[in-house]
C-alpha positions in Angstrom: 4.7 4.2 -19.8 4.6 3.7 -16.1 5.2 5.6 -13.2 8.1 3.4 -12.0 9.7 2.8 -15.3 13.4 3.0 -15.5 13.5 4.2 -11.1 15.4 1.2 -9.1 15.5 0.6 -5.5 17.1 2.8 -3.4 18.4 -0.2 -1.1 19.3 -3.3 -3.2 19.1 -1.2 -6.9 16.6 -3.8 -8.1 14.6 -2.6 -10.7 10.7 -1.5 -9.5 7.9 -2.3 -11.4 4.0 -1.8 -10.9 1.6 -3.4 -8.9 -1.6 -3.0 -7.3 -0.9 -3.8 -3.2 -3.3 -4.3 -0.3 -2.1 -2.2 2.7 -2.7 -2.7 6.4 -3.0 -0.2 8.7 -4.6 0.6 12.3 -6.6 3.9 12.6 -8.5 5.1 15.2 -7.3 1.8 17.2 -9.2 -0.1 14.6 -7.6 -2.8 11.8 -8.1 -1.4 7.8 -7.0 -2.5 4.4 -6.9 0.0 1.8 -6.5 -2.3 -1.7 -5.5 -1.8 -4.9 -2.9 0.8 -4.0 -0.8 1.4 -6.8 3.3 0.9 -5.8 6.7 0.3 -7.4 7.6 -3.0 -6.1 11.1 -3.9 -6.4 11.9 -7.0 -8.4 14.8 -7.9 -5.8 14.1 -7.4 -1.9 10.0 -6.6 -2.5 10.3 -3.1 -0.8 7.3 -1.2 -1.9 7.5 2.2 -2.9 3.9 4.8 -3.1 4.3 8.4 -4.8 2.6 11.4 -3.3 -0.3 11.3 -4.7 -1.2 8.0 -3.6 0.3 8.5 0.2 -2.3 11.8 0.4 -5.0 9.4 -1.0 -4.4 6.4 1.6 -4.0 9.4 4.3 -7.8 10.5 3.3 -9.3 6.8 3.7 -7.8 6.5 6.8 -8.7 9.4 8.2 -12.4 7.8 7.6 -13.0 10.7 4.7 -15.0 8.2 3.0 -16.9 5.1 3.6 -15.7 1.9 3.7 -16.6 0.1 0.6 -17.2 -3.4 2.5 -16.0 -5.2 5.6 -14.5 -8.2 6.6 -14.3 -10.4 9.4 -10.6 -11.4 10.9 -10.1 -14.0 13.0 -7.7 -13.8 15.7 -6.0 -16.2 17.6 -3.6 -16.2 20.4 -0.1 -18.4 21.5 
């Protein structure tokens, strides 16, 4: 049974199911990507939901807690 079994959206009431995500955040004025974050995704509007658990995890790796498992290169252009 997952997590997110039988909880819907709190915006559109579209049903959520789990997913691994890839999240982007700046820390430390610095680009990261935390992957394979578990979330209930809603099936309808795509609004991704985290539980606690997870947030306090993600809040650890950003924080720099632990090394970086790899990094990547981004490149950046400009209008």
């Amino acid at each position: 049974m997952s997590f997110w079994e039988h909880e819907t959206c709190e915006y559109c009431g579209g049903a959520l199911v789990e997913k691994r995500v890839t999240l982007h955040r700046i820390a430390h004025g610095k680009h990261i990507l935390i992957e394979n974050v578990p979330a209930g995704v809603c099936t309808k509007c795509g609004t991704k939901f985290y539980a606690a658990n997870v947030l306090k995890m993600v809040a650890e790796r950003v924080r720099g807690r632990r090394k970086s498992e790899r990094e990547v290169r981004v490149p950046v252009y400009s209008l």
